[in-house]
N, C-alpha and C positions, 0 to 999 in steps of 0.2 A: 459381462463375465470376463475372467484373466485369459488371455488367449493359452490354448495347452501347450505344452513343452517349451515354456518359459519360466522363468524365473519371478516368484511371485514377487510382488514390488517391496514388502516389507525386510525382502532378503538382500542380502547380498550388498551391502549399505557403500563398502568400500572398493567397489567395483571401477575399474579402469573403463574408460571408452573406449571402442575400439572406432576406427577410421570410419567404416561401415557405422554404426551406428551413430556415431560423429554427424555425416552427411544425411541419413536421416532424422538426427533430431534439427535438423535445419530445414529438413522439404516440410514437418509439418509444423516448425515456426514460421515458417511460410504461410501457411494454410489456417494458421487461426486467426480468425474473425476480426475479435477486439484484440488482438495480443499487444502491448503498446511495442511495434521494434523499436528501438533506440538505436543510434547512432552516436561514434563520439562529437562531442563539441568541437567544432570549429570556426570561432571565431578569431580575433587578431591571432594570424601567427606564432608572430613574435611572441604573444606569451603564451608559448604554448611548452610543455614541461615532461620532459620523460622520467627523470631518475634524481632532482635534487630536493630531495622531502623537507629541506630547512623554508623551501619558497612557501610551505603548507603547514606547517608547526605553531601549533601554538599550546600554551599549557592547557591540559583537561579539567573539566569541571567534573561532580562527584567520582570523588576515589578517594581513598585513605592508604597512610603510609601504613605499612608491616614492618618486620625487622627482617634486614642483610639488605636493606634498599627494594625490599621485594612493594609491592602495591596491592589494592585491592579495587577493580574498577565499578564502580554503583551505580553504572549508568544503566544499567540492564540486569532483568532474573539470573544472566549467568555469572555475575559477577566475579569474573576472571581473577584469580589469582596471578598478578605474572613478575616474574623473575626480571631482575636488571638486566635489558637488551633484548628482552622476549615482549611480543605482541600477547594482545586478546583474541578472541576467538571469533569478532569481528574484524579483523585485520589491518583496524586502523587506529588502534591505540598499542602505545608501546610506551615501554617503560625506560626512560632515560635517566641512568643516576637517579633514580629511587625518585623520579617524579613519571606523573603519569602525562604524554604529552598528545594529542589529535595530531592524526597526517592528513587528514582530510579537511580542511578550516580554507575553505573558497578552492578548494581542486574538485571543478567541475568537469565531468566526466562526458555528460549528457546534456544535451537544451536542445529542449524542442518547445512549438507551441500548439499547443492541442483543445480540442475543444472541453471543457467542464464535462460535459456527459461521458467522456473514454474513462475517466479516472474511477469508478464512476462515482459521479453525483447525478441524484434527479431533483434533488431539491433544495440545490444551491444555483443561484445565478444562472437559470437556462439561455442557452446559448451562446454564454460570455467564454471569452479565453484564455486559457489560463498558460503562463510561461513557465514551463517545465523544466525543473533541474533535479541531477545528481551525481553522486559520489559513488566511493566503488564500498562496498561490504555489507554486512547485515548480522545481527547477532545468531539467526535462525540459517539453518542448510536443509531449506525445502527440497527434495528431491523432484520436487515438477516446478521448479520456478523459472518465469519466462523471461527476466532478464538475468540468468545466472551469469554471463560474459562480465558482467560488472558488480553483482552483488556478492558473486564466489571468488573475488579477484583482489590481488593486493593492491592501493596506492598506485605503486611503482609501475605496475605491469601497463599499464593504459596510459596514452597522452590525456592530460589534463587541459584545461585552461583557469586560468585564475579570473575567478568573478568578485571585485569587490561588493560591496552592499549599495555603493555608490552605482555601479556600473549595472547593477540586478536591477535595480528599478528600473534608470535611465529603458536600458534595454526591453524589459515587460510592458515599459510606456511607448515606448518607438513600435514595439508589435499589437499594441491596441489590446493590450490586455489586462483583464480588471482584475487577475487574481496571478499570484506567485504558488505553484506547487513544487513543492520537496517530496518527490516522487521516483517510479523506477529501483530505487535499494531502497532500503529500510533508513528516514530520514534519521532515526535516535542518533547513527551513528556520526550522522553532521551537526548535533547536539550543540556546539557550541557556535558556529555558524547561522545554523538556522536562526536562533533562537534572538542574535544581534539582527542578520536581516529582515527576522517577519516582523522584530519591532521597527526598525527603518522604515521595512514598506508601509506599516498601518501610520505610520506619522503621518508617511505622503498619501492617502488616499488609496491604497490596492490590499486588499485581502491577502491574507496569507493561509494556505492551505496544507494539511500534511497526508498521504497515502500510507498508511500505515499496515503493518502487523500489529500492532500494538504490545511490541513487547520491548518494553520500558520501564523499571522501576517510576513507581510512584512518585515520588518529587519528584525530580525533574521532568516526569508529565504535567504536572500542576504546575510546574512553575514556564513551561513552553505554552500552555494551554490559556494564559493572558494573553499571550499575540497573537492566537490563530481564532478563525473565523471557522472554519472547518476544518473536520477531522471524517477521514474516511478508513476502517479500519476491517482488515480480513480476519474475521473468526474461521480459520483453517477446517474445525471439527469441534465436533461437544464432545469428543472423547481425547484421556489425558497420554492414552496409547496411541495413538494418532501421530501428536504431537512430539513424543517421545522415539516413536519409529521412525515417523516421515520428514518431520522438521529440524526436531536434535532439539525440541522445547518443551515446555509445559504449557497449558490452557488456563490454569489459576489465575498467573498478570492479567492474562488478556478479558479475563471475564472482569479481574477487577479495574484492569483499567479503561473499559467499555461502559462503564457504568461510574469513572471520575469526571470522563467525559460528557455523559450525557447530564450529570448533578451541575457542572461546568457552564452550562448553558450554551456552550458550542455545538455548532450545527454536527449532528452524528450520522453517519449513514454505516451500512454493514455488509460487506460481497461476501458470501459463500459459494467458493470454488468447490460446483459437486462431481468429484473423481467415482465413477463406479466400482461398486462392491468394496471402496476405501471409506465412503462419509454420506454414504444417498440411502442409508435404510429408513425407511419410515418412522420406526422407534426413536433413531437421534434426531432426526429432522424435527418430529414432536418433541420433544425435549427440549431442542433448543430455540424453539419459535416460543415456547408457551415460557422459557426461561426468558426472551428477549421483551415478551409481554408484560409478564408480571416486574422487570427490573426496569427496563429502558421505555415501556408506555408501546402502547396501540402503534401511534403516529410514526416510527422508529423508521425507515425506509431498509427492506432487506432488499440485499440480490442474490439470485440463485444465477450463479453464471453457468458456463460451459467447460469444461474441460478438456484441451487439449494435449493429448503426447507432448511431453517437453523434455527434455536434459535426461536427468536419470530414469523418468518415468513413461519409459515409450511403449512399455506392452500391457498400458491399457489402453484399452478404445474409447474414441470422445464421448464423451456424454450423450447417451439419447435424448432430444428434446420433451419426450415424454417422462422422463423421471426430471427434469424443470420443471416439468406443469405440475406432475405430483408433490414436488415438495413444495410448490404455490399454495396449490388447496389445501396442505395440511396447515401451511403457517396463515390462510385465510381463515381455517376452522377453528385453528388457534386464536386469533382474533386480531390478527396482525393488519392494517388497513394497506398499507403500502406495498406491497412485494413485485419484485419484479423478476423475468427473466432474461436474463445476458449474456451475449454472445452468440447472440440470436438476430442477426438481424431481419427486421420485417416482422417479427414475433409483436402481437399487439399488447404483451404484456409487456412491452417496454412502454407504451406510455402508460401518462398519469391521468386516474379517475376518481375524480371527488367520492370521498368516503362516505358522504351524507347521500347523494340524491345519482351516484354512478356514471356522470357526463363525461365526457372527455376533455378534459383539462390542458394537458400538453400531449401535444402527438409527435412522435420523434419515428421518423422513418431511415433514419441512421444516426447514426452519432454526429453528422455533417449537418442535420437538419431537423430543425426543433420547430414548431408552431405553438406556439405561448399563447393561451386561450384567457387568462389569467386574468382577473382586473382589480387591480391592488391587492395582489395576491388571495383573491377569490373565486370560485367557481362562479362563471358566470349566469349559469344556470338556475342555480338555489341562493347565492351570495353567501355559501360556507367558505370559512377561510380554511385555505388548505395551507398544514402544516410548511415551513420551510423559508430559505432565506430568499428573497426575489427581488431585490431592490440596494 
């Protein structure tokens, strides 16, 4: 429930932090489980970048010209209208002399190497690691999002480092790892970046993966959606109020681009962050499991995560683990085979149980530590193949 004589969360949208709540939404980014913290990038110095955005420029891909130099950018549902010398509403497209141009094109923000199961995945390459990057912005202004320092932030405001597509690989190879994730912000917004390096790394041999919102106009999903290997995408709510309150979006993209992806034949997995008394009633949980059933197939992998006090959203309290387990059995009654609970650690509904005969397949006792029971991607018990990428 909302704690009394507070501000209920759907209110008060354009609310100032104050210092106090500042330092607390930092004790309980502290405090959450999987939260990924990020750090900025620090690798070579030297190229390291506060304030010359020409080092990150390059022209943007979907947009179209208007009249007085004005633009229209189609890279995303919001499709920004913006005036010559004015940004998008993602903060890293600007309109120069009536072209539209990316500030973000290799200004990495963040690199870390983290393991496949944080991001999450359960049924892509268990165990393998993947090297994590990102940019600053995002099309959506979640009010509980847990890397807001850099997805609510301009370009300019953060040290950078320039990552060629050259130096991404080299680097994810030096760290022993099989996959590249565009993670942390909403990768659309590195759209033009991305989309040169995940074709690079599948040349050489590495996976390329995206973390997503899913909120991406259509082309240029389909046209990202030939380099990548996986795609992991947050359905925020089945409601289009939700979306419209809490995030500053709509739900329509993301159902439809949930289901380009899955026609795509890239690997799909789906987090549902369940905020109390915001998206955990029984009725949308139904709804939207028996929706993920009948569009994206049985096999689909969901997560019910945890929710954590974050940024704007500190007076709700975290998720009871008991409304996880309830929206489990509903999406298991639904007919869902996969579902998990997250942010849970030690919870045994983080591992994996063959859908056919119920054994225990992958046991993962933290996100640190996987035991792969698997044998050529089968239960070893019945020799059902279990859905997902392993090899």
């Amino acid at each position: 429930m909302v704690k009394k004589n507070v501000k209920h969360p759907m209110k008060g949208r354009n609310e100032r932090i104050s210092r106090k709540r500042f330092l607390r939404m930092g004790m309980y980014a502290a405090c959450a489980v999987a939260a990924e913290f990020i750090i900025p990038s620090c690798g070579n110095i030297d190229r390291l970048f506060s304030s010359p955005d020409d080092a990150f420029r390059v022209r943007a891909r979907y947009w179209e010209h208007l009249s007085d130099r004005a633009v229209r950018c189609t890279l995303c549902p919001n499709e920004c209208l913006i005036a010559e010398g004015s940004r998008g509403r993602c903060r890293t497209r600007v309109n120069r002399a009536g072209v539209l141009e990316t500030l973000v094109y290799s200004r990495i923000v963040a690199v870390h190497v983290d393991p496949i199961e944080k991001k999450p995945f359960n049924h892509f390459l268990p165990g393998s690691r993947a090297f994590s990057i990102a940019t600053t912005g995002c099309g959506l202004s979640c009010r509980f999002c847990q890397n807001w320092q850099i997805s609510q932030s301009r370009p300019e405001d953060i040290s950078a480092e320039s990552i060629s597509k050259e130096a991404l690989i080299r680097r994810a190879t030096e760290s022993s790892s099989r996959v590249i994730a565009y993670t942390y912000n909403e990768p659309a917004v590195q759209f033009e970046y991305c989309i040169e390096s995940a074709r690079f790394a599948r040349e050489r041999g590495l996976r390329a993966v995206i973390i997503s919102s899913g909120y991406i106009n259509a082309a240029p999903l389909k046209e990202l959606l030939r380099h990548l290997s996986a795609v992991k995408i947050d359905v925020k709510s089945f409601r289009e109020q939700f979306y419209r309150d809490i995030c500053s979006g709509t739900l329509a993209p993301v159902k439809r681009n949930v289901e380009l992806v899955r026609a795509s034949g890239v690997w799909l997995e789906i987090v549902v962050l369940i905020i109390p008394t915001l998206n955990d009633s029984p009725q949308e949980i139904r709804e939207m499991t028996r929706w993920i059933r009948t569009n994206l197939g049985e096999h689909t992998p969901v997560h019910f995560t945890r929710f954590y006090p974050m940024y704007l959203l500190t007076n709700v309290p975290p998720t009871p683990v008991s409304t996880l387990e309830r929206c489990r059995e509903i999406a298991v009654a639904e007919g869902l085979r996969y579902v998990y609970v997250g942010n849970v650690p030690g919870h045994r509904f983080e591992n994996t149980y063959c859908h056919a005969c119920g054994s225990l397949v992958i046991r993962r006792t933290s996100i640190f530590s996987v035991e792969n029971r698997l044998i050529n991607g089968a239960c070893p018990s019945c020799r059902t193949v279990i859905p997902g990428v392993w090899s």
